[in-house]
C-alpha positions in Angstrom: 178.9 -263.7 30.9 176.7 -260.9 29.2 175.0 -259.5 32.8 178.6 -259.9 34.6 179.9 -257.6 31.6 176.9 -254.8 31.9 177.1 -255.0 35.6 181.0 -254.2 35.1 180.5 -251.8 32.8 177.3 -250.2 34.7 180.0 -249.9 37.9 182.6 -248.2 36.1 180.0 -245.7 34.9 178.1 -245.3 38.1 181.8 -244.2 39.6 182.6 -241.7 36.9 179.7 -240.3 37.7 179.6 -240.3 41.3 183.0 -238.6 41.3 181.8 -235.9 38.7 179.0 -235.0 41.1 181.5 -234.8 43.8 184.1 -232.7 42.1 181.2 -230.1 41.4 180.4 -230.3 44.8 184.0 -230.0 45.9 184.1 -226.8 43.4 183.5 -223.8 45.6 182.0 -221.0 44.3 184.3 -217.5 44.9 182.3 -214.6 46.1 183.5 -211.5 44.6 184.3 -208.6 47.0 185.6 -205.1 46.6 187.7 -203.4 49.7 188.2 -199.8 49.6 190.9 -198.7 52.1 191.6 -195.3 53.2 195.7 -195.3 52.6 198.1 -198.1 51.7 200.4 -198.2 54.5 202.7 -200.9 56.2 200.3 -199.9 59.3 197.5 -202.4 58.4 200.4 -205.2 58.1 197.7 -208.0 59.4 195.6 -207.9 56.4 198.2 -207.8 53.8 199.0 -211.1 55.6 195.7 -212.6 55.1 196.1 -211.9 51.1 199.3 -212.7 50.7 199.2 -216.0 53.0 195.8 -216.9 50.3 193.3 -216.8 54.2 190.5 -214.9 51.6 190.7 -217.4 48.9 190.5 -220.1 51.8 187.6 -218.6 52.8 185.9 -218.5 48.9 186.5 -214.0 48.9 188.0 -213.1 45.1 189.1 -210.0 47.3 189.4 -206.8 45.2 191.5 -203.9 46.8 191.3 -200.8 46.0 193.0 -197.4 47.7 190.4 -194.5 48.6 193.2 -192.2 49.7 191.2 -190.7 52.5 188.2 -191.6 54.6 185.9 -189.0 53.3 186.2 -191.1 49.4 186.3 -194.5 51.2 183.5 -193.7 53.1 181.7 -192.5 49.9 182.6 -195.5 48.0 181.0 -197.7 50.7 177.7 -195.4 50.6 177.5 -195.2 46.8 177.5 -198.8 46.5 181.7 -198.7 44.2 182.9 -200.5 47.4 181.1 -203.3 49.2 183.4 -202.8 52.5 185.3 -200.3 53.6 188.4 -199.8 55.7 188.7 -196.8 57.3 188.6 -194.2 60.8 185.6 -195.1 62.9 184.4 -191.5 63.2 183.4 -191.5 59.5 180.8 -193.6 60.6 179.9 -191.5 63.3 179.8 -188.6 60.8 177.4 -190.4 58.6 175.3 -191.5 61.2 175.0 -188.2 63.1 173.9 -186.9 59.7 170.5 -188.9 59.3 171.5 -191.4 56.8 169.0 -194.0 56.3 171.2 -197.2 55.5 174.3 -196.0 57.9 177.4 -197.6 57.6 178.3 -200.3 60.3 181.2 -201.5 61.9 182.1 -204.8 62.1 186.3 -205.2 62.8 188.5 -203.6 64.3 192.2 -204.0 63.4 194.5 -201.2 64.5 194.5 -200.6 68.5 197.2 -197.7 68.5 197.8 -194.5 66.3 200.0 -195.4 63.4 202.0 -192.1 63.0 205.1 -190.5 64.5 206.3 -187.3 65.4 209.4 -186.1 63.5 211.7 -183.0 64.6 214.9 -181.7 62.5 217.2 -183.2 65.2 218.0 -185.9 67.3 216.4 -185.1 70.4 216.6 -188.2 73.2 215.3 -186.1 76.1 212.0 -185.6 74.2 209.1 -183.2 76.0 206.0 -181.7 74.6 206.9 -178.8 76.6 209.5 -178.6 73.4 206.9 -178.2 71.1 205.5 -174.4 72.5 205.9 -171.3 69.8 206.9 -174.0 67.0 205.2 -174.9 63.7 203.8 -178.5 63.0 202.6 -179.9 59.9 199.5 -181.7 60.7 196.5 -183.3 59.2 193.2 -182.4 57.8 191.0 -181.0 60.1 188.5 -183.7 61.7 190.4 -186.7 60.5 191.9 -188.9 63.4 195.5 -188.1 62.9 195.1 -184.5 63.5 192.8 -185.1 66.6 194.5 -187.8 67.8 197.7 -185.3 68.0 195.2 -182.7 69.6 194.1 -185.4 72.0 197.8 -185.9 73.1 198.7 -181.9 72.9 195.8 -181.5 75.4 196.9 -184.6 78.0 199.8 -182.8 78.2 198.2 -179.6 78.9 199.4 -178.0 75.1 196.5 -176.0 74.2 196.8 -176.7 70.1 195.3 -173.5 69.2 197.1 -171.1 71.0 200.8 -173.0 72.3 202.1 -173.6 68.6 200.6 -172.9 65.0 199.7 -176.5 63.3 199.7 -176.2 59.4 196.8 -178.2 58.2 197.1 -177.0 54.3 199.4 -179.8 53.0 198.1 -182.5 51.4 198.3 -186.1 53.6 200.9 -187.4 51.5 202.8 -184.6 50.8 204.0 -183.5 54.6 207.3 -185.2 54.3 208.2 -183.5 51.3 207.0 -180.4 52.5 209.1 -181.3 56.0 212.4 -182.0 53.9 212.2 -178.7 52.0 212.1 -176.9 55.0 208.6 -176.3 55.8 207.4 -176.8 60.0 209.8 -177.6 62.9 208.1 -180.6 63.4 205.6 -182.7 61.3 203.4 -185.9 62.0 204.1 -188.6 59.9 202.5 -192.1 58.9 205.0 -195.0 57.6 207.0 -194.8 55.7 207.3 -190.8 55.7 208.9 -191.1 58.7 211.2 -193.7 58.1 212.1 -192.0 54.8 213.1 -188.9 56.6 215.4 -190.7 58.8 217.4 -192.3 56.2 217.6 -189.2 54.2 219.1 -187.6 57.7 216.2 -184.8 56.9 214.6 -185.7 60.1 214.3 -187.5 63.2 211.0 -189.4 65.1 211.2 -188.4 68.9 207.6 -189.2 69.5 205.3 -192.3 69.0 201.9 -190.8 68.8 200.6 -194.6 69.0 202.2 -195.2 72.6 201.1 -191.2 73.6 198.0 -191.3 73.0 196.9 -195.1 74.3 194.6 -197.8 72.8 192.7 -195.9 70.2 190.2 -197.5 68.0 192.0 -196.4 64.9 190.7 -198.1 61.9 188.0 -200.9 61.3 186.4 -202.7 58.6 182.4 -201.5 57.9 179.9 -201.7 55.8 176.0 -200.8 55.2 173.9 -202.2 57.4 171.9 -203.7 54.3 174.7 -205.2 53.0 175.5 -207.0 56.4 171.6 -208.0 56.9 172.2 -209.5 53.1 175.5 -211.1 53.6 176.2 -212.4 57.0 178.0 -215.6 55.3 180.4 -213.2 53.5 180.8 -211.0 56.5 182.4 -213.9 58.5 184.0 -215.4 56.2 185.9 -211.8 55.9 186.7 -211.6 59.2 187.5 -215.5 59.3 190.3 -214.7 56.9 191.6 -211.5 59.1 191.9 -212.9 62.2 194.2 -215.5 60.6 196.0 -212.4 59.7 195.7 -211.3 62.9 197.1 -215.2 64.4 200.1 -214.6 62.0 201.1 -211.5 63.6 201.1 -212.4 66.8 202.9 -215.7 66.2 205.9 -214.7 63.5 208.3 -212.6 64.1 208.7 -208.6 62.7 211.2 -209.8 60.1 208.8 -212.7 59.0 205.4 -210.7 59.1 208.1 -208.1 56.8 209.0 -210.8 54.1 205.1 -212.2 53.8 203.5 -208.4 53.2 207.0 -207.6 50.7 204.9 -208.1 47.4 202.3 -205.9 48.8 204.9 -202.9 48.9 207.3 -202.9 45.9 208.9 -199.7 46.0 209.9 -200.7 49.5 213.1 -202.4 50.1 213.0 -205.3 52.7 214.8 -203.6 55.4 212.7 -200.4 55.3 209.5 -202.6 55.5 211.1 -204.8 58.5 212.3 -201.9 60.2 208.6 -200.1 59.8 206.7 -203.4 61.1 209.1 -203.4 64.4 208.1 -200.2 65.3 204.5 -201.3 65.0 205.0 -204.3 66.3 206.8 -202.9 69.4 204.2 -201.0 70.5 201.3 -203.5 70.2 199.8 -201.7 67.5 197.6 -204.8 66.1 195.0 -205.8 68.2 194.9 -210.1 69.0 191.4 -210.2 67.9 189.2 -207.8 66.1 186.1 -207.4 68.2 185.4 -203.7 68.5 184.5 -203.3 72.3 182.1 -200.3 73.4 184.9 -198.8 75.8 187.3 -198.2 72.8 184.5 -196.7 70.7 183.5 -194.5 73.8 187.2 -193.2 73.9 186.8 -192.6 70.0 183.9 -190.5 70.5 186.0 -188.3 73.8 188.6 -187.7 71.2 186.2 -186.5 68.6 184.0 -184.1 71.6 188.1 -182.8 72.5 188.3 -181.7 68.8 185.1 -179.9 68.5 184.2 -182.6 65.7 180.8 -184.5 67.3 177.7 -182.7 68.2 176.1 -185.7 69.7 177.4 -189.0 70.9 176.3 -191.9 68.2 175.5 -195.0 69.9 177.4 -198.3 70.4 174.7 -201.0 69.5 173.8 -199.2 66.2 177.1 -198.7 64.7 179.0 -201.3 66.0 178.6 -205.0 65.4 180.6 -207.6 67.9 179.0 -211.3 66.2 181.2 -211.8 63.5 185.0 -211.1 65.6 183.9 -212.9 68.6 183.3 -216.0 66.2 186.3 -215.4 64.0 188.3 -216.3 67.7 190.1 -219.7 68.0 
């Protein structure tokens, strides 16, 4: 009776201990990860996705994001070590490289295939030409960053020549253009969501140009980091991109209004039919890539737009700042 009582007892025990081993194994451990991004903008829709749908915490990332407001500081934050990846214009990397740095920033994901701003004029004008753009002002970008070459890029397809057809105002600040615009200040201006949009509704201006359908499938913005950190972390790497290309998936499988309501908490001062209306436009013209592998013809056309805008002294090359591994497994 005694050794049919132990052996109960010693089973019960053995189980409770069995299952605590298996709930610490169970127990994932979260890898702590800070994201700098150069703007916070309806544009990079997909991975908003991926944090509100929980694909990071799938994938065991305690994802920190944090706003650089402008490639130059994300780019910095990267290099410095504040940031562990950074989201950002290609050519910054080219930049850095070009420069002689020792442990050059890497790319490993590209999200965006098409320029995310707009061109705005004063009025409603369906019969839209660049031809209409000659002897005006425009309120552009900063010097060297992509939305001001990418609009240089398309001026120059057209045969515009930037410097001497119009004047472009390059001394506003990024995020300041469409107030500048509504007091008065350029015939036209380019604008990233939701400037545009917010000119529209005010009836302060009109967008009568997509510089995302213009210009073609431009490598806009990708997900890098040091090299180091990639030969350190290649777990963490694809478990990144693992939770973007579900990101990626939701896009292309939910409709604007759907993709809209899942990124809402992401944008608060936004109403719901500002954001929904924003992520048709980009949805419309196929702004978000179906996977993010970063292929060597896009980053070629990257580096012609740069050479157009008399920003690269020497082409960077393909195998040393771009990395293909991590989005070609990320694919279903």
């Amino acid at each position: 009776m005694k050794k049919r009582l132990f052996a109960a007892l010693l089973s019960v025990v053995m189980v409770i201990v069995l299952s605590a081993c298996a709930s610490q194994e169970d127990k994932k451990e979260m890898v702590d990860i800070t994201l700098n991004e150069v703007a916070h903008s309806i544009f990079y829709a997909p991975m908003y996705v991926a944090i509100e749908e929980g694909y990071f915490e799938e994938q065991d990332i305690n994802l920190t994001l944090i706003c650089g407001f402008g490639a130059d500081k994300t780019m910095t934050a990267v290099i410095s070590g504040e940031a562990d990846i950074g989201f950002m214009g290609s050519e910054a990397s080219i930049y850095t490289y070009n420069e002689g740095a020792k442990d050059y920033v890497v790319n490993f994901a590209q999200l965006t295939q098409r320029a995310g701003n707009f061109f705005v004029a004063r009025e409603k004008m369906p019969d839209f030409s660049w031809d209409d753009i000659k002897g005006s002002t425009v309120l552009g970008g900063r010097k060297g960053g992509m939305p001001e070459m990418v609009f240089e890029y398309i001026l120059k397809q057209n045969d515009i020549d930037p410097a001497a057809d119009l004047e472009i105002n390059q001394s506003i600040d990024f995020g300041s253009t469409a107030a500048a615009f509504s007091e008065g200040k350029g015939d036209y201006t380019v604008e990233f969501e939701p400037g545009a949009t917010s000119l529209e509704s005010e009836g302060k201006g009109y967008v009568v140009a997509s510089l995302g359908e213009d210009s073609g499938y431009v490598p806009y913005t990708a997900y890098s980091a040091k090299q180091s950190f990639i030969d350190k972390n290649p777990a963490i790497i694809q478990n990144f991109v693992n939770a973007l290309q579900k990101g990626m998936d939701y896009v292309q499988s939910h409709t604007p209004e759907e993709i809209a309501k899942a990124i809402e908490p992401q944008f608060p001062e936004t109403d719901l039919d500002t954001i929904t209306k924003i992520v048709t436009r980009y949805y419309d013209q196929k702004t978000w890539k179906d996977n993010l592998v970063f292929e060597e013809s896009s980053f070629d056309l990257l580096q012609d737009i740069l050479e157009s805008a008399g920003e690269l002294d020497s082409r960077a090359p393909y195998k040393d700042l771009v990395v293909t591994k991590f989005a070609q497994k990320a694919i279903k």
